[in-house]
N, CA, C and O atoms as a printed pandas DataFrame, in Angstrom:
     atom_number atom_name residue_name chain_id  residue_number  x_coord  y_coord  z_coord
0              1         N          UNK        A               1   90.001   91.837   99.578
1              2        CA          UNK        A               1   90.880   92.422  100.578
2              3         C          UNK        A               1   92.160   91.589  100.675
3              4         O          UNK        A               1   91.947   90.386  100.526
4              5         N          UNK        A               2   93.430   91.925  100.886
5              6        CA          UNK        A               2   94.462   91.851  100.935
6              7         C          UNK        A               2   94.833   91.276  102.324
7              8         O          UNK        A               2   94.599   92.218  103.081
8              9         N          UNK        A               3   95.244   90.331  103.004
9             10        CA          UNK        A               3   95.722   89.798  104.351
10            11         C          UNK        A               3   97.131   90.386  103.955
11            12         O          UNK        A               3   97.515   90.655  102.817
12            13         N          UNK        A               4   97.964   90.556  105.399
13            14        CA          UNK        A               4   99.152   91.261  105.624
14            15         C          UNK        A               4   99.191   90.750  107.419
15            16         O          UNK        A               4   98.343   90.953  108.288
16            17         N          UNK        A               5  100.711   89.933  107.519
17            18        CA          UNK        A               5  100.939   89.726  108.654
18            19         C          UNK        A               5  101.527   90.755  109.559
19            20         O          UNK        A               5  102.471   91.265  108.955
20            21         N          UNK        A               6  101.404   91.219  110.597
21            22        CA          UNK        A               6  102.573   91.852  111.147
22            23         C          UNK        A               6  102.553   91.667  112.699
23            24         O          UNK        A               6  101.635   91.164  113.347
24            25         N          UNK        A               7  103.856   92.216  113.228
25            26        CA          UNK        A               7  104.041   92.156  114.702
26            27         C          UNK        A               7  103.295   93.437  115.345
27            28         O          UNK        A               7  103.361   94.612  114.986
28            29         N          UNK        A               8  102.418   92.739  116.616
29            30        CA          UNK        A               8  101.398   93.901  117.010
30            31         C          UNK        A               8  102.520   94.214  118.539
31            32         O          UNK        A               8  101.769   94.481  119.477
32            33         N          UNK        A               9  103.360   94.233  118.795
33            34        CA          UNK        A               9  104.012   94.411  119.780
34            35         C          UNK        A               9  105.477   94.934  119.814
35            36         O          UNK        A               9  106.106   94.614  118.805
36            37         N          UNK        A              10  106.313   95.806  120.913
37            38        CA          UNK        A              10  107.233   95.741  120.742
38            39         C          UNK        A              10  108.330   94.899  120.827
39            40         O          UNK        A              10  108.501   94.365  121.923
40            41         N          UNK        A              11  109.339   94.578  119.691
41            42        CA          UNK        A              11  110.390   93.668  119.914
42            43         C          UNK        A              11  110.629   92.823  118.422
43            44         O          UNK        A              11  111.775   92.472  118.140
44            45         N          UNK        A              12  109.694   92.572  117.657
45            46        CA          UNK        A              12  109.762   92.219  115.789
46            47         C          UNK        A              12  109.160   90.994  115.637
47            48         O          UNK        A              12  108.852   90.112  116.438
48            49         N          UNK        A              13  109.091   91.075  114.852
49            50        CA          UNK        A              13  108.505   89.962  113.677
50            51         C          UNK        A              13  109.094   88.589  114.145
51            52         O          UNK        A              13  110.296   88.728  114.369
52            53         N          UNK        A              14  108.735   87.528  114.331
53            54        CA          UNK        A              14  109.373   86.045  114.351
54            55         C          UNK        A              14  108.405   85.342  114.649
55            56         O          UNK        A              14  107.356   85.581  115.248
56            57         N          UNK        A              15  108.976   84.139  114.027
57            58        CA          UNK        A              15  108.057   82.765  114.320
58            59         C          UNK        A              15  108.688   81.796  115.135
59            60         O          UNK        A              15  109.891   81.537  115.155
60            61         N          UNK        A              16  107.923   81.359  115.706
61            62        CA          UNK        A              16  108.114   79.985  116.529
62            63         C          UNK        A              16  108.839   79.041  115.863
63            64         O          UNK        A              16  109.324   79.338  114.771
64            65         N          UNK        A              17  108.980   78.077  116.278
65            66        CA          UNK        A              17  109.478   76.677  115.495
66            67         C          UNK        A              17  108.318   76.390  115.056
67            68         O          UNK        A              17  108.303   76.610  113.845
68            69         N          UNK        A              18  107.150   75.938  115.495
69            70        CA          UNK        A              18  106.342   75.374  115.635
70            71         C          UNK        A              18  105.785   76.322  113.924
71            72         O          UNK        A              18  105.733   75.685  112.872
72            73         N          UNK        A              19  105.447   77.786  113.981
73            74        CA          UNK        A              19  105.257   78.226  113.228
74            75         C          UNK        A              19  105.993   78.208  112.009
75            76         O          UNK        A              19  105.465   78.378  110.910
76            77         N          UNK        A              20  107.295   77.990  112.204
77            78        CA          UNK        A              20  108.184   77.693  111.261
78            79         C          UNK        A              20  107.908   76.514  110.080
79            80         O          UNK        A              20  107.837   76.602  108.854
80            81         N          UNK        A              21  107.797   75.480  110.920
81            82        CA          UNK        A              21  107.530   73.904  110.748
82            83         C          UNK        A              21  105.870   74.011  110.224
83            84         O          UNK        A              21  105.540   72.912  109.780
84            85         N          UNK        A              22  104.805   74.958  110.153
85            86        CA          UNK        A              22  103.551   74.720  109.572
86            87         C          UNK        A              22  103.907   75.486  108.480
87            88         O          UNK        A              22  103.562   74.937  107.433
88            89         N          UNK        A              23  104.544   76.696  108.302
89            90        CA          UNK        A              23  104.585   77.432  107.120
90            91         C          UNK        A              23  105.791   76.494  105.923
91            92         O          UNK        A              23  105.638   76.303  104.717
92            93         N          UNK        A              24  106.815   76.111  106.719
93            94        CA          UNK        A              24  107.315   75.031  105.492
94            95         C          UNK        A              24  106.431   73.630  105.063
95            96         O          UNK        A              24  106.326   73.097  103.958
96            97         N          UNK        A              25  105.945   73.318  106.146
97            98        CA          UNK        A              25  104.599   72.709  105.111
98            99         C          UNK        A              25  104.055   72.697  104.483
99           100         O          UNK        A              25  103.792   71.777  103.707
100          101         N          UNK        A              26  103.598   73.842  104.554
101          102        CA          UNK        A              26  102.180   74.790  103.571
102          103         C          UNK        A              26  103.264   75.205  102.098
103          104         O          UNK        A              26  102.991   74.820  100.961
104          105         N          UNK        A              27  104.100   75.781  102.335
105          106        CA          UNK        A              27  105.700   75.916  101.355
106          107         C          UNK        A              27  105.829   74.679  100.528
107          108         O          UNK        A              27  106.259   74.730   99.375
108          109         N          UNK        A              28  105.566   73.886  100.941
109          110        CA          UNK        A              28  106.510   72.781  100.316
110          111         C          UNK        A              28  107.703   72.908  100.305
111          112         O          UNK        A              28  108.500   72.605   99.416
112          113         N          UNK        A              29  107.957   73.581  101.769
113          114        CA          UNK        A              29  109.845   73.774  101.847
114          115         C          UNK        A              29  110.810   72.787  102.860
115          116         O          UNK        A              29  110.893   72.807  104.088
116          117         N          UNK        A              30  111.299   72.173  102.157
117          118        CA          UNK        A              30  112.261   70.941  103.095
118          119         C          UNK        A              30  113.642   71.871  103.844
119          120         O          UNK        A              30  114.547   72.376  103.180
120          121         N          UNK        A              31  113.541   71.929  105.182
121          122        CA          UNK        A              31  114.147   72.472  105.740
122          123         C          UNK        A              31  114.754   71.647  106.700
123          124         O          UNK        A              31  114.011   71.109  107.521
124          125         N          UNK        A              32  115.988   71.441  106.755
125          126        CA          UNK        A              32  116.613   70.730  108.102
126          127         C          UNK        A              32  117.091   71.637  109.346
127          128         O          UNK        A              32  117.766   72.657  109.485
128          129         N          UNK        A              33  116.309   70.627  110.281
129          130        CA          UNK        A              33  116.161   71.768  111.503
130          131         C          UNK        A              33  117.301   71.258  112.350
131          132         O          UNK        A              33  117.521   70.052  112.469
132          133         N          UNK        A              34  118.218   72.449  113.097
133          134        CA          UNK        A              34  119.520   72.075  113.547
134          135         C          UNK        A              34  119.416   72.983  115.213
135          136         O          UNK        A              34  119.779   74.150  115.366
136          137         N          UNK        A              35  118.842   72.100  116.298
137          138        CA          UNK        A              35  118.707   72.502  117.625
138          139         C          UNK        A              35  119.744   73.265  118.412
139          140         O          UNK        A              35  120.831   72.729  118.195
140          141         N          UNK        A              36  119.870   74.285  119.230
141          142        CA          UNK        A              36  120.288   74.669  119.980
142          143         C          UNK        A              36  120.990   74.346  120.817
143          144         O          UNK        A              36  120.568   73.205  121.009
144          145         N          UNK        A              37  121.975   74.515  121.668
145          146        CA          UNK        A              37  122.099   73.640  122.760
146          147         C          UNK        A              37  121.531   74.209  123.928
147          148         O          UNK        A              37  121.759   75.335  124.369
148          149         N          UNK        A              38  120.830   73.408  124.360
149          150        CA          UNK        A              38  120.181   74.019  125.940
150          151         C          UNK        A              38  120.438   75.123  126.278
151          152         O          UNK        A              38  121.595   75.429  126.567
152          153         N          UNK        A              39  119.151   76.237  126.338
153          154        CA          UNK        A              39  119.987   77.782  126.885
154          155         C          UNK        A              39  120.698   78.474  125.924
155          156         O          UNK        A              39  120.966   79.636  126.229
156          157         N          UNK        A              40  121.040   78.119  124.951
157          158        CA          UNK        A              40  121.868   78.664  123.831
158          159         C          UNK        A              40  121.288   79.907  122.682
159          160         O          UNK        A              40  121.918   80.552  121.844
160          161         N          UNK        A              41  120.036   79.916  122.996
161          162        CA          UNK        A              41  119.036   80.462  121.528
162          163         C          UNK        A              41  118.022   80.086  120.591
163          164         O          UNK        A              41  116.903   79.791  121.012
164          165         N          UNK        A              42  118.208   80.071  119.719
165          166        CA          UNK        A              42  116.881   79.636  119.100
166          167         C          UNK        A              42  117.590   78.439  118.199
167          168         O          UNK        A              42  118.795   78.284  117.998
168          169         N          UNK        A              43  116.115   77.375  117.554
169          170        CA          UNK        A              43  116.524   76.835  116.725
170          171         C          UNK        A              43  117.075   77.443  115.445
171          172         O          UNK        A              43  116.787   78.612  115.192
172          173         N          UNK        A              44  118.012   76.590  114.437
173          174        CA          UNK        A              44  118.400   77.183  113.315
174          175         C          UNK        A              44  117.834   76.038  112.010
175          176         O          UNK        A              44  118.077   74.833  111.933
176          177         N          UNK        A              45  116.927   76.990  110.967
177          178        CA          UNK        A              45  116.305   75.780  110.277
178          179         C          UNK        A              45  117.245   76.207  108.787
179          180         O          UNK        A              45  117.456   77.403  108.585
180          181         N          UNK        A              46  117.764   75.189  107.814
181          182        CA          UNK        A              46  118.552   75.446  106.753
182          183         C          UNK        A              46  117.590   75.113  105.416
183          184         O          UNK        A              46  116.710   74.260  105.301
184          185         N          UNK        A              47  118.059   76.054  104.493
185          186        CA          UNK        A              47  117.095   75.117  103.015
186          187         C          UNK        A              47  118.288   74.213  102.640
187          188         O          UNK        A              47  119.422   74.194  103.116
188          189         N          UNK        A              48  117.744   73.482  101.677
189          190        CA          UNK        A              48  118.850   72.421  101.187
190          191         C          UNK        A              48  119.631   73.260  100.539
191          192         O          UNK        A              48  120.607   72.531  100.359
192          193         N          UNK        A              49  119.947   74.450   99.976
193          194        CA          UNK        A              49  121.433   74.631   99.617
194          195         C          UNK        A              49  122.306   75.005  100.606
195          196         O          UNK        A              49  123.496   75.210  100.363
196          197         N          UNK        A              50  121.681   75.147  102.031
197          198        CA          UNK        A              50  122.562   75.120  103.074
198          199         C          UNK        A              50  122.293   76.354  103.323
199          200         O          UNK        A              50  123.005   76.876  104.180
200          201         N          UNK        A              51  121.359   77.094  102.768
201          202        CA          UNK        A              51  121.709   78.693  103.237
202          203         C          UNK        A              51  120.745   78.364  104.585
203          204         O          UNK        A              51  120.089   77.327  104.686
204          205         N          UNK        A              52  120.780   79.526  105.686
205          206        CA          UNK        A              52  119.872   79.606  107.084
206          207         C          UNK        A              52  118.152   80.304  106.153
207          208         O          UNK        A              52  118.042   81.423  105.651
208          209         N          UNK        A              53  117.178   79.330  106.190
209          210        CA          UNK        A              53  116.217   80.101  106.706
210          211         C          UNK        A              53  115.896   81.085  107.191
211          212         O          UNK        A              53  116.073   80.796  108.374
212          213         N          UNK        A              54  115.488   82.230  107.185
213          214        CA          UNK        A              54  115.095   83.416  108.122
214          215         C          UNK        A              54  113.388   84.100  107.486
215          216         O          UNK        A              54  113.149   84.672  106.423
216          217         N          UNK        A              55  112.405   83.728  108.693
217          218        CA          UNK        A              55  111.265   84.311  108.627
218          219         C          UNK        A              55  111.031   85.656  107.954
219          220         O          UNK        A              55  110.129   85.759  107.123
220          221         N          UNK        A              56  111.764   86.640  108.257
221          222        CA          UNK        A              56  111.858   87.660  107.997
222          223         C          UNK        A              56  111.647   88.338  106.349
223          224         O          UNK        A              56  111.172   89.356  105.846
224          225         N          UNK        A              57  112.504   86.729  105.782
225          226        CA          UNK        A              57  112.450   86.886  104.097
226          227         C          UNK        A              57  111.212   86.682  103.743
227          228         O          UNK        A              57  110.868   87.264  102.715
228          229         N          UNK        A              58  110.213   85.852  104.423
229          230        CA          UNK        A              58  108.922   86.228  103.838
230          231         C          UNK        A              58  108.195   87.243  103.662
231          232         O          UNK        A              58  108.041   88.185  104.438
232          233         N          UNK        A              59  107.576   87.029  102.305
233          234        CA          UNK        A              59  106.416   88.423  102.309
234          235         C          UNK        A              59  105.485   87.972  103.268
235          236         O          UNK        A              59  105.108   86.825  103.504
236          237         N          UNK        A              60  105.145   89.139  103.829
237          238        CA          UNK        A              60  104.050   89.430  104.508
238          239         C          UNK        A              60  102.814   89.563  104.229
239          240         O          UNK        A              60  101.990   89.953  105.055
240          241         N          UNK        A              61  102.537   89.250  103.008
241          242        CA          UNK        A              61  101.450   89.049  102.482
242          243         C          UNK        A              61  101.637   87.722  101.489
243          244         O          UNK        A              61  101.146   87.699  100.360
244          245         N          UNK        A              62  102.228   86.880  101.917
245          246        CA          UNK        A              62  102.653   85.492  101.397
246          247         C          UNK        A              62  100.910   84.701  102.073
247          248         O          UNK        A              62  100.514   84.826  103.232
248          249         N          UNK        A              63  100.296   84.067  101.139
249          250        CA          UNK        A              63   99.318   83.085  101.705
250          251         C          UNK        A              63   99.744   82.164  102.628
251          252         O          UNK        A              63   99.002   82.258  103.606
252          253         N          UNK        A              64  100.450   81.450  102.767
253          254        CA          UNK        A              64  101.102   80.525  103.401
254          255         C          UNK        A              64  101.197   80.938  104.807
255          256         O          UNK        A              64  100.714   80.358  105.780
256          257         N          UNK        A              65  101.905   82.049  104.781
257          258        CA          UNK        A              65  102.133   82.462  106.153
258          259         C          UNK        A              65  100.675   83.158  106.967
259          260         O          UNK        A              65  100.298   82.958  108.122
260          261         N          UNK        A              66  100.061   84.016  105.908
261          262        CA          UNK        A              66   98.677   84.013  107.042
262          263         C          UNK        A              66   97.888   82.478  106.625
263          264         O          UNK        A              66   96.739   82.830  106.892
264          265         N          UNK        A              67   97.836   81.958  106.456
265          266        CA          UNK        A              67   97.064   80.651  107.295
266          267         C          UNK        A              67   98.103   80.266  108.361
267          268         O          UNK        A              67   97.661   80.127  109.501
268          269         N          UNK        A              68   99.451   80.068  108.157
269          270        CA          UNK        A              68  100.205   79.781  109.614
270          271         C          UNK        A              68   99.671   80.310  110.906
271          272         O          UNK        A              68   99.531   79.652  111.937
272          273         N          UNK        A              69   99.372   81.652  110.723
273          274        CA          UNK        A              69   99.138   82.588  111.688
274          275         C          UNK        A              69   98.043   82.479  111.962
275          276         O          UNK        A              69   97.583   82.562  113.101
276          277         N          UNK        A              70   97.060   82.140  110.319
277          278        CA          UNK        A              70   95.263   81.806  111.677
278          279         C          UNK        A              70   95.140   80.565  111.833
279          280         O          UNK        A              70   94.345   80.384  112.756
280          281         N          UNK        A              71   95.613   79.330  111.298
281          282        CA          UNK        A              71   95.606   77.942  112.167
282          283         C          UNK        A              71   96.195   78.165  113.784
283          284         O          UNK        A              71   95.568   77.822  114.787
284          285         N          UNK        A              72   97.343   78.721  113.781
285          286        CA          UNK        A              72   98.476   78.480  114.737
286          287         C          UNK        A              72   97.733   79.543  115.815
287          288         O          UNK        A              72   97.160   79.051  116.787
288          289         N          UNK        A              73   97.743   80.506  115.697
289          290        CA          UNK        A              73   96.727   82.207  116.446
290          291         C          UNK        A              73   98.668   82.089  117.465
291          292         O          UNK        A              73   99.680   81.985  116.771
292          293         N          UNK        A              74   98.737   82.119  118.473
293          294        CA          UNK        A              74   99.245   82.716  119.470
294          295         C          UNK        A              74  100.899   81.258  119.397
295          296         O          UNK        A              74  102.091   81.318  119.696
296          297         N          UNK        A              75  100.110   80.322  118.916
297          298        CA          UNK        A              75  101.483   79.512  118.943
298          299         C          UNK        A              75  102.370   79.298  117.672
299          300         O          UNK        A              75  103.122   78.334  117.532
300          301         N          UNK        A              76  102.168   80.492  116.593
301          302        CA          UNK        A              76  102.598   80.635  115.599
302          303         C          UNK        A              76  103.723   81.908  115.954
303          304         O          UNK        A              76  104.597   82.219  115.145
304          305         N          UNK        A              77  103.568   82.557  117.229
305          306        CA          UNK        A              77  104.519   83.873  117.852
306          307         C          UNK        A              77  105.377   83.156  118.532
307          308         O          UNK        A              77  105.091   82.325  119.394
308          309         N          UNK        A              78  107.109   83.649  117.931
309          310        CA          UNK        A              78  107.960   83.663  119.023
310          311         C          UNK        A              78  107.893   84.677  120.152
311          312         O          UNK        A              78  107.095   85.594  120.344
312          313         N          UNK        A              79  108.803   84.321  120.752
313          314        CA          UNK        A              79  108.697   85.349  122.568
314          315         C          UNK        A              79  109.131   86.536  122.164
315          316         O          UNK        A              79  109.499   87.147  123.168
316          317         N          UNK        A              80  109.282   87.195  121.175
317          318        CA          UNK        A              80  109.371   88.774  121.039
318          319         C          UNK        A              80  107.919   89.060  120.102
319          320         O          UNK        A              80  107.921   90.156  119.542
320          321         N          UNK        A              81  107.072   88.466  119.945
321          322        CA          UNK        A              81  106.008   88.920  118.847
322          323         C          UNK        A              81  105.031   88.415  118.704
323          324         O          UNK        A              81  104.779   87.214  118.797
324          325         N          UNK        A              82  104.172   89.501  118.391
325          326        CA          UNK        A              82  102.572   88.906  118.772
326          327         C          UNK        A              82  101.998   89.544  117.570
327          328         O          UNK        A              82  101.732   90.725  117.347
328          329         N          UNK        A              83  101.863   88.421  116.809
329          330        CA          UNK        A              83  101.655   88.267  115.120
330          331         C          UNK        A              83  100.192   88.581  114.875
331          332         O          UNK        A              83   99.334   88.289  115.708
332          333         N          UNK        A              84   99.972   89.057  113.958
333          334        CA          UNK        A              84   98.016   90.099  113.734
334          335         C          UNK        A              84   98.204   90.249  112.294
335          336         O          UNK        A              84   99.169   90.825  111.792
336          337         N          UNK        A              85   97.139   89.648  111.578
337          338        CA          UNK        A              85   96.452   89.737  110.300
338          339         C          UNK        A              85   95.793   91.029  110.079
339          340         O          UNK        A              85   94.795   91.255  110.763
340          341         N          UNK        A              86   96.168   91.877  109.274
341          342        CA          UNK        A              86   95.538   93.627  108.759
342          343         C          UNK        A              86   95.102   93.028  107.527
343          344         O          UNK        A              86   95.667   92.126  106.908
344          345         N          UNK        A              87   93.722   93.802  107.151
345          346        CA          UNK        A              87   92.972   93.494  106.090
346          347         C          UNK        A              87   93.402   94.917  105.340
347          348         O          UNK        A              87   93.337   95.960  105.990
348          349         N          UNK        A              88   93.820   94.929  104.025
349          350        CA          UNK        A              88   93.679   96.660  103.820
350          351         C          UNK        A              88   92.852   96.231  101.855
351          352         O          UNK        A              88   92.624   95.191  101.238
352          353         N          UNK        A              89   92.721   97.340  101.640
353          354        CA          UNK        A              89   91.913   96.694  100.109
354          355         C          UNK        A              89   93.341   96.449   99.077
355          356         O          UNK        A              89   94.534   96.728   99.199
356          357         N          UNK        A              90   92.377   95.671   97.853
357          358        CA          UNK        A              90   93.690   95.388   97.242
358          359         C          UNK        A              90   94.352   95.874   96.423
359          360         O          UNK        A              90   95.236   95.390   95.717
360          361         N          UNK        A              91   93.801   97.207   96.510
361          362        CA          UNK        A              91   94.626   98.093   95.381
362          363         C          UNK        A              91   95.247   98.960   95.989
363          364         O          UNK        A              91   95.184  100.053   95.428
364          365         N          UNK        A              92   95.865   98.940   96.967
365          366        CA          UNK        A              92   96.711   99.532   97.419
366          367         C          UNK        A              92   98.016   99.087   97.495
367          368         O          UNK        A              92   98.298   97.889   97.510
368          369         N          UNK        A              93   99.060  100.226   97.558
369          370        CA          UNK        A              93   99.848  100.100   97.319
370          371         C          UNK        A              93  100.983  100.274   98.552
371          372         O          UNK        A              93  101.507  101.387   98.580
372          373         N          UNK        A              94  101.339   99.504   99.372
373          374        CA          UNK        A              94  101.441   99.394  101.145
374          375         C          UNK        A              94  103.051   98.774  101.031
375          376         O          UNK        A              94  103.694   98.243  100.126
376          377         N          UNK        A              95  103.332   99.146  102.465
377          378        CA          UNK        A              95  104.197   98.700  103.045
378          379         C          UNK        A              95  104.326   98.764  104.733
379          380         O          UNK        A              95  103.484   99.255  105.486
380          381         N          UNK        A              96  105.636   98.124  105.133
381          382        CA          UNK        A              96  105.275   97.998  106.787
382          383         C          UNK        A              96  106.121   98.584  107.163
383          384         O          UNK        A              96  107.281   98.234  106.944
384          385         N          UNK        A              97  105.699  100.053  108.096
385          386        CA          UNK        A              97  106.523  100.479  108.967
386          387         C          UNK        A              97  106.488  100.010  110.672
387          388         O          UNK        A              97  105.708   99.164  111.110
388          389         N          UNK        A              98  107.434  100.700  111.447
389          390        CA          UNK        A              98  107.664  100.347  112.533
390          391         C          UNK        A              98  108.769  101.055  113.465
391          392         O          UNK        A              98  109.763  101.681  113.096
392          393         N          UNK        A              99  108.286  100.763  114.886
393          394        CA          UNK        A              99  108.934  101.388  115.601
394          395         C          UNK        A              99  109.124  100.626  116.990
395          396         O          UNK        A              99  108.366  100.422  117.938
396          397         N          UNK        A             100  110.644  100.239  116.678
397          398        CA          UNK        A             100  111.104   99.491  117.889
398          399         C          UNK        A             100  110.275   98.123  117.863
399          400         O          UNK        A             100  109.766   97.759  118.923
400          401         N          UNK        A             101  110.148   97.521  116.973
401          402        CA          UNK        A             101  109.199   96.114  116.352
402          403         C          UNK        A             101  108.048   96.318  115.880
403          404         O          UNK        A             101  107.629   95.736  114.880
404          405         N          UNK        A             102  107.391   97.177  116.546
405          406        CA          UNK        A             102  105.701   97.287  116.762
406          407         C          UNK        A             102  105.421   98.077  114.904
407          408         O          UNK        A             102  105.657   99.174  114.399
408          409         N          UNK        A             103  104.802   96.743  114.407
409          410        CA          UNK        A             103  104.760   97.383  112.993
410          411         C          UNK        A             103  103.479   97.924  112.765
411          412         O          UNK        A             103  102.758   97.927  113.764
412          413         N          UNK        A             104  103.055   98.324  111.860
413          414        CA          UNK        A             104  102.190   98.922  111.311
414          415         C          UNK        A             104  101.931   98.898  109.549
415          416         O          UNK        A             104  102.969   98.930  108.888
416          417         N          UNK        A             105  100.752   98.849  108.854
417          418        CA          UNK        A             105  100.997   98.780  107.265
418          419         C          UNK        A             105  100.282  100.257  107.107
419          420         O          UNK        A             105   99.292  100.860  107.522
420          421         N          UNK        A             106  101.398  100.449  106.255
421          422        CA          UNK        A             106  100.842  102.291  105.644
422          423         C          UNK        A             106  101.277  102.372  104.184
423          424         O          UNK        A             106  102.265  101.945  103.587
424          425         N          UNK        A             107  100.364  102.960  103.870
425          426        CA          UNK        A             107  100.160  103.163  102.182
426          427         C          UNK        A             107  101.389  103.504  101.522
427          428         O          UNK        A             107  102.144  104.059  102.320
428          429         N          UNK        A             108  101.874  103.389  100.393
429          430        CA          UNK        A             108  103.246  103.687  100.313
430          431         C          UNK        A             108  103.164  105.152   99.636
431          432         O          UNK        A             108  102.299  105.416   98.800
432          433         N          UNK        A             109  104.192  106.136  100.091
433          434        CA          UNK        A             109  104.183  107.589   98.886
434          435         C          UNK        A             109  105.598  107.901   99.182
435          436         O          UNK        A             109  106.434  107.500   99.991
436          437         N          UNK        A             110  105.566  108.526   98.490
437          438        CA          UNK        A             110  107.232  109.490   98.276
438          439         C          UNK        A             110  107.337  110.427   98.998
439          440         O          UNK        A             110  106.566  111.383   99.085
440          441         N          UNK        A             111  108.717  110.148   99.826
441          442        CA          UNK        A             111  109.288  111.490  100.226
442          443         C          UNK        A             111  111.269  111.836   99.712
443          444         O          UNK        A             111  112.068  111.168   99.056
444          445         N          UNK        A             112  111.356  112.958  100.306
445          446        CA          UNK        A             112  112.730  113.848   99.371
446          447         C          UNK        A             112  112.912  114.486  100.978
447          448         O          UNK        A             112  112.034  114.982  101.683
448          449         N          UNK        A             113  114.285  114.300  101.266
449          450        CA          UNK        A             113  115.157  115.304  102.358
450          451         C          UNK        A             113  115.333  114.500  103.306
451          452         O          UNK        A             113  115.634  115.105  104.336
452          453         N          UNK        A             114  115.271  113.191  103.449
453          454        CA          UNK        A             114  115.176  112.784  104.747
454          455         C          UNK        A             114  116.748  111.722  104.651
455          456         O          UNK        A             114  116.919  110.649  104.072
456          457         N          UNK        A             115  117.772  112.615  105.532
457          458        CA          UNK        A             115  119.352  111.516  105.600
458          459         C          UNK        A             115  119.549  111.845  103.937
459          460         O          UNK        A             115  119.889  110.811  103.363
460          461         N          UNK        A             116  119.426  113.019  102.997
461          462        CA          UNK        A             116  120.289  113.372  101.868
462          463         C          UNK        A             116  121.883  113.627  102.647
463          464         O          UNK        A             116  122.859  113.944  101.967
């Protein structure tokens, strides 16, 4: 079976710092983390060529990130998202939809007419 992370709530996908900081571990990814100022937003973590980090670029079916998510359970979620492991088999052929954050994994197929 196939693990697949996704956001079980409305508002999207994100990780904590905290979650951030276990999955570049598990990565072997050196990231310099560059704080907020008080009240300002979130942290901003960089790879060494300077580009920004963003959770988002991970696959969702990256190993790394579900162990983040079952070591970490609830402190691996930033404050918009409440992160859930879907088992689906592994020959399928999936992707993640969603609505207004709240994702979902559904099998992938073709469609025609939709915004031609």
């Amino acid at each position: 079976m196939k693990k697949i992370v996704i956001n079980n709530c409305h508002g999207g996908f994100g990780l904590s710092n905290e979650g951030v900081e276990h999955y570049a571990k598990l990565s072997d990814l050196e990231l310099v983390k560059e704080e907020a100022p008080q009240g300002w937003g979130r942290t901003t973590y960089y790879l060494p060529d300077s580009s920004i980090f963003m959770e988002w670029d991970i696959a969702r079916d990256d190993p790394m990130l579900v162990q983040t998510v079952q070591a970490l359970g609830d402190k691996a979620c930033d404050h918009l998202s409440d992160l859930k492991i879907v088992e689906i088999p592994d020959d399928v052929k999936w992707q993640i939809d969603e609505y207004d954050g709240l994702e979902w994994v559904a099998e992938q197929h073709r469609t025609w007419g939709y915004h031609d």
